[in-house]
C-alpha positions in Angstrom: 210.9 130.6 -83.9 209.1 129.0 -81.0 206.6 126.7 -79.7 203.9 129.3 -80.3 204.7 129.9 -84.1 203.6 126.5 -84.8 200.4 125.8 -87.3 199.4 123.7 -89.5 199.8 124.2 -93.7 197.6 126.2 -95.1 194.6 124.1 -96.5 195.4 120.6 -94.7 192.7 121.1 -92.4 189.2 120.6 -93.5 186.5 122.3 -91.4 183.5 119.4 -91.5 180.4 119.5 -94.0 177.3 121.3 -91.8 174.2 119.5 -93.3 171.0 120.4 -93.2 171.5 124.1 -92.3 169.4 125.9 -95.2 169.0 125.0 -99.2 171.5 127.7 -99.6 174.4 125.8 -97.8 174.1 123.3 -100.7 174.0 120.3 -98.5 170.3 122.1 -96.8 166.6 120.1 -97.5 167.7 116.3 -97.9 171.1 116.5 -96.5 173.0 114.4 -98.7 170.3 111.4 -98.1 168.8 111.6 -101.3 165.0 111.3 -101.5 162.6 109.0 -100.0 163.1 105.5 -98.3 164.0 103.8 -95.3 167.8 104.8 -95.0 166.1 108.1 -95.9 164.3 108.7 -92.9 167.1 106.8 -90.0 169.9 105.1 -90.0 169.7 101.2 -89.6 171.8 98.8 -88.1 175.2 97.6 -89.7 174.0 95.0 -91.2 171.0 95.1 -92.2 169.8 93.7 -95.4 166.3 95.3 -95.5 164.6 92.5 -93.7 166.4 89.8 -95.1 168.2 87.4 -92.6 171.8 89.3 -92.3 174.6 87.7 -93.4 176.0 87.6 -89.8 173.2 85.5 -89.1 173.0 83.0 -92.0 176.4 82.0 -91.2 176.9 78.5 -88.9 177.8 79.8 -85.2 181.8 79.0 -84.4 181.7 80.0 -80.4 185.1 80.8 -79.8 188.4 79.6 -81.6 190.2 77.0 -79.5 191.9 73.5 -79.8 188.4 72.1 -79.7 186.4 73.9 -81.9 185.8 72.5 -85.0 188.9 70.7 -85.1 190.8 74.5 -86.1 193.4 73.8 -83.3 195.3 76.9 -83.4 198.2 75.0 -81.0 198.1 72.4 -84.2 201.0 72.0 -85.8 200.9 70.5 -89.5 203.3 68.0 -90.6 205.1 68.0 -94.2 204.2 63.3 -94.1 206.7 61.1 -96.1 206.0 57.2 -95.7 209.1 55.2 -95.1 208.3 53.4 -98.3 209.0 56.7 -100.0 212.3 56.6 -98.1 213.4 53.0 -99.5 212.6 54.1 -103.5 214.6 57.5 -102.9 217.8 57.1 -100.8 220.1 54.5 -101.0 221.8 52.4 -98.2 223.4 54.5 -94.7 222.5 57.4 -96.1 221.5 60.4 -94.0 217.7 61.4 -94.7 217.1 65.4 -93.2 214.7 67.6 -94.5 217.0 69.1 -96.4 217.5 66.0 -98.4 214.0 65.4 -98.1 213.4 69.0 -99.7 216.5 68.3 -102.2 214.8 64.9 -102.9 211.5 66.0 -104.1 209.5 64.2 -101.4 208.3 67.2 -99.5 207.5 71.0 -101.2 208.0 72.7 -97.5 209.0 71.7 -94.3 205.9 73.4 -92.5 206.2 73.1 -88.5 208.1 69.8 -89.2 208.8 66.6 -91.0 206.6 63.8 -89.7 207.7 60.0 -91.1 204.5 57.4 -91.7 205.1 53.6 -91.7 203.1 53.5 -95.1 205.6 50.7 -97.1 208.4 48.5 -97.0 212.0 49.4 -95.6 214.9 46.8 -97.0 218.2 49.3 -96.4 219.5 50.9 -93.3 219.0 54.6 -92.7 220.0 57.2 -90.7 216.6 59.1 -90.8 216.3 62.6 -89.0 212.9 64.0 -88.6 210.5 66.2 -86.2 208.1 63.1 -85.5 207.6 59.6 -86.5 204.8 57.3 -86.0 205.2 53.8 -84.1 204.9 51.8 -87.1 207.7 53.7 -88.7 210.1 53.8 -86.0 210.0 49.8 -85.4 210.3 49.4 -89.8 213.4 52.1 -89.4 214.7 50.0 -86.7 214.0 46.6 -88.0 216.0 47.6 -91.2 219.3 48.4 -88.2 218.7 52.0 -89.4 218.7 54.5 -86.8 215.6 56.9 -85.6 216.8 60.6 -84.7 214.0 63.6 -83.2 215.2 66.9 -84.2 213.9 69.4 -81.1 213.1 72.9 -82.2 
């Protein structure tokens, strides 16, 4: 057996339908385009709706995705947000506040690209808070309570 021997199964190879080649042929006279009509008689454009305005073009114009169109921001990274009061009603004194424990805790559903902490609330206990982000606010609450602010870098 050799190189030339090689062919394909028998069968798996369609020849293509020849249209419009005689009424005999069975695909002869309309060609598989049924009878009368515009898609009848040429092909249109993908697309087309028969004269109504296409879809394509009812559509409101989007002219490129970037940071700056439409506020999509495809470098955007979405937060998983928990206020700091959130924080005070949950953990208790020193204790170590991840997103695991924010996960664990029922405050967050997913970590997303991160953990973001809000000032949103009162702080009255010291904590060790871990998070991706934090707003000003929060960090100077955190801080003000002699808890301690760490960013996680990932």
């Amino acid at each position: 057996m050799d190189l030339s021997d090689l062919r394909p199964n028998p069968k798996s190879r369609k020849s293509r339908k020849r249209v419009g080649r005689g009424l005999s042929a069975g695909q002869g006279k309309t060609a598989g385009r049924g009878e009368k009509g515009q898609k009848h008689r040429f092909s249109t454009s993908p697309g087309f709706e028969g004269g109504q305005t296409a879809l394509y073009r009812r559509l409101p114009v989007l002219r490129g995705v970037s940071n700056k169109a439409h506020n999509i921001g495809i470098f955007r990274k979405q937060f998983a947000v928990v206020n700091v009061g959130a924080l005070a009603a949950r953990f208790d004194a020193d204790a170590e506040v991840t997103p695991e424990a924010l996960l664990d805790s029922g405050l967050i559903s997913k970590v997303l690209d991160g953990v973001k902490i809000l000032g949103e609330g009162e702080l009255d206990r010291p904590l060790k808070v871990r998070a991706h982000a934090f707003s000003a606010t929060a960090r100077e609450k955190i801080e003000a309570a002699s808890g301690t602010v760490e960013v996680i870098d990932e």
